[in-house]
Phi, psi and omega in degrees: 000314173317317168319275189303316193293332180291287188296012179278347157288276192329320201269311201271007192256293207296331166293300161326297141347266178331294168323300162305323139328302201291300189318298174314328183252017165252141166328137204278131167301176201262121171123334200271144168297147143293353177277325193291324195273339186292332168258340152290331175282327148296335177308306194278326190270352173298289187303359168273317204284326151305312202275340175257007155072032182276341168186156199315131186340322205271269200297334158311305202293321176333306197271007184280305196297277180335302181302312177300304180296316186263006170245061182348082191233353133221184181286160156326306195301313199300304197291330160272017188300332198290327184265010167209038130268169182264015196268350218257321200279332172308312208248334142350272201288355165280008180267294185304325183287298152346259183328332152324289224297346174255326168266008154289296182128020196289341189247006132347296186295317192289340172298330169293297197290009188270300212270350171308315189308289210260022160294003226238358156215154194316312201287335175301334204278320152274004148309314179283333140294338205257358175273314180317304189306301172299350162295306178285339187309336191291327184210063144212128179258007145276136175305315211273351163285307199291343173264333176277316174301305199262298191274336160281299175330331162304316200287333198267006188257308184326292200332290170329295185300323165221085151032026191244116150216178201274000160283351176233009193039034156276024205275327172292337158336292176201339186304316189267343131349298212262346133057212161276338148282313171280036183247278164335303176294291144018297177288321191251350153291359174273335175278350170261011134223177182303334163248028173236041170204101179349289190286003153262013172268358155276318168330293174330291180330283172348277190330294191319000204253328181253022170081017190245136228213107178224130200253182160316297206286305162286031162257304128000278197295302164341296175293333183328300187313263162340317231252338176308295217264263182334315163317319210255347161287308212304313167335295165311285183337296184299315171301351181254334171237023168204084189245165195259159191291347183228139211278310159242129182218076186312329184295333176302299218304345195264291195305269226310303194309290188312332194280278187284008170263311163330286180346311198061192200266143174353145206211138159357295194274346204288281209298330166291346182263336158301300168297335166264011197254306160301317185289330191294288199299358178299297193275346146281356200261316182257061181279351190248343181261313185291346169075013206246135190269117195326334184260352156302310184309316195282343136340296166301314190273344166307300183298314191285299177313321223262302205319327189260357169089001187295338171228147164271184165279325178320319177311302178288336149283355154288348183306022196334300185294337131353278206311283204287348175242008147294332188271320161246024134303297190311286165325320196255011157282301189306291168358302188275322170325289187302328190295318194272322164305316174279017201050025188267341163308322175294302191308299201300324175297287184316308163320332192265323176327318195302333170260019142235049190286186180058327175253153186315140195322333175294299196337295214297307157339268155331318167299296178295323177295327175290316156323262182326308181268273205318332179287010197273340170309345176263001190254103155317352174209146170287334175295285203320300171275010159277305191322307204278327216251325207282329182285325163284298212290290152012267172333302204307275216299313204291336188272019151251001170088014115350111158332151193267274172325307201296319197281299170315311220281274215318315181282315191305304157027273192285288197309331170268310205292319186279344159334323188276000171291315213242179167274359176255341173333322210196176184324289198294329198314306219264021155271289211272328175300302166339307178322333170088007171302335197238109165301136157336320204266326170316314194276012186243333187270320170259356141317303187280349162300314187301297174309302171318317172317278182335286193296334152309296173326304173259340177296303189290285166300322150326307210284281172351302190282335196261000163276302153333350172252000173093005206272013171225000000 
């Protein structure tokens, strides 16, 4: 055991490897460019190397990038293209304006003032995360800043406060409860904008490629219904087959009270990082009417934090996570980019048509759609599985007579909500998992109860309200 935990980069860098050899010297399938299957073999061996965890995301795309430049299967131009899009910079500087929102303590305060409002039962104490999560979601594009930053630490003081931790084996008290609701949520507040998930403003890209045109405000409006809906059952489901031992807990409303009385009243930087925290979503949400590009705004409200000092430069080069998601963003946009250029998206989508030729388009939707989120149990990441799946499956569905919209929004979708199958899914998992609050056999069962909810929600009622808004 010791052996693999030393030799275990090497072993999953050299498995990679391998797996990519084997490609490279086998014949391009037929109709694929050989520069295409030649970037496809890099491709596949980045994402095993992502799902297995051989080295940090970053230091992977580095090594993606090098391997693509020296078996010149692309240009220098090609290959860095990826770090000057704008799609990259858009999810950059929400990243940095994210850090305004925590370290002033503006989204501290809100979380309190959430639970002062809805505190007064186990089931209110998690409403009230789950209004936190949905506050912040519009400008922190990480799930895992937002869950890891803000919203566990609440949960882990709740915890505290009436004695249920997983050391004491009281954890069913009120901790694993509230949990697996901010676990559960987590997931579905990420899907409902355009900047509250590292991968979907590629999603966007992805779409844009295949002729499909999704802005913040319709992405926004798209999600409301569903993402609303989905909020405000999942709490209930759980509290009803997974319910906590203690029911009412009039003392949060007293902590929460007590909490924002430290605190004292809003400061100087709370409130300027708020008006820009409104002006952003002000100006991504009317992006079609203010003529202003979601990642110019952001820019702008960025400019306005450093001018008035609520962020420094210093923050911003502490932004590590900034940094490290530019970096294998960037790469794996290209990627995906060259993949659709070289035509190996197309190639692969028709091969996969061939087991659903003959049946009709709802079927064949529906089939795929179900495919594409369950396969996310072989994915560790989300990124990971948009990067290998969304773009073929993509092709696909709209090449079986799939609305063009209806097939991107059910897959963007989707690309947030299976995060929530397993403990390894998405960012926040192996935060809340860690605590040791949810047993293995638990988080897997109500994922997958959960994943079922969801997907009634947004395939049926989603698809219904976006056929009611025109967009399909």
């Amino acid at each position: 055991m010791q052996m693999w935990k030393q030799y275990r980069k090497y072993i999953v860098l050299i498995i990679s490897f391998m797996i990519g050899l084997a490609m490279w010297l086998s014949p391009a399938p037929e109709g694929m460019q050989e520069k295409g299957w030649h970037l496809l073999a890099i491709f596949i061996s980045t994402i095993v190397a992502i799902i297995m965890q051989a080295m940090p995301m970053g230091a992977i795309a580095i090594v993606a990038i090098a391997v693509a430049l020296i078996t010149k299967t692309l240009t220098l131009q090609e290959a860095l293209s990826g770090f000057s899009n704008h799609i990259i910079w858009l999810v950059v500087l929400a990243f940095f304006i994210s850090r305004g929102i925590i370290s002033t303590g503006l989204g501290t305060r809100a979380a309190y003032i959430f639970m002062r409002m809805l505190g007064k039962s186990t089931l209110g104490l998690s409403y009230g995360m789950i209004a936190t999560d949905l506050l912040l979601a519009p400008a922190i594009p990480s799930v895992t800043a937002r869950a890891g930053g803000i919203v566990y630490p609440i949960l882990s003081g709740l915890s505290k406060a009436f004695g249920s931790e997983a050391g004491l084996g009281t954890s069913r008290r009120i901790a694993s409860f509230l949990t697996q609701v901010a676990f559960q949520g987590s997931c579905v507040t990420s899907a409902m904008f355009l900047t509250s998930m590292a991968g979907n403003p590629v999603i966007k890209s992805i779409a844009a490629e295949a002729g499909v045109v999704i802005t913040w405000g319709s992405w926004a409006v798209a999600s409301i219904v569903p993402g609303l809906l989905s909020l405000i059952l999942i709490p209930l489901i759980i509290y009803k087959i997974y319910p906590p031992e203690i029911k009412e807990t009039p003392q949060a409303k007293a902590l929460a009270h007590q909490k924002l009385k430290e605190m004292g009243p809003m400061k100087r930087d709370e409130w300027i990082m708020l008006s820009v925290f409104i002006l952003l979503v002000g100006l991504w949400a009317g992006e079609s009417f203010f003529k202003i590009a979601p990642t110019t705004a952001a820019m702008f409200g960025l400019a306005i934090l450093l001018i008035t000092g609520v962020l420094n430069w210093k923050d911003i080069l502490k932004e590590e996570g900034a940094w490290d998601t530019m970096v294998w963003l960037g790469t794996l946009l290209m990627l995906a980019t060259y993949l659709f250029n070289f035509g190996v998206t197309g190639v692969m989508s028709q091969k996969i048509m061939g087991h659903v030729v003959g049946l009709n388009w709802v079927t064949a939707f529906g089939v795929l759609s179900l495919v594409y989120y369950f396969s996310h149990y072989f994915f560790a990441s989300n990124m990971a599985h948009i990067s290998a799946l969304y773009s073929p499956f993509l092709v696909l569905m709209i090449a079986m007579g799939t609305p063009p919209v209806l097939a991107a929004l059910t897959l963007a979708f989707f690309s947030n909500l299976f995060g929530s199958l397993t403990h390894y899914g998405c960012g926040p998992a192996p935060i809340f998992f860690g605590t040791g609050n949810v047993t293995i056999g638990d988080w897997w069962k109500l994922g997958f109860i959960i994943s079922v909810v969801n997907i009634i929600i947004w395939l049926v009622v989603g698809s219904m309200w976006w056929k009611l808004v025109g967009f399909w």
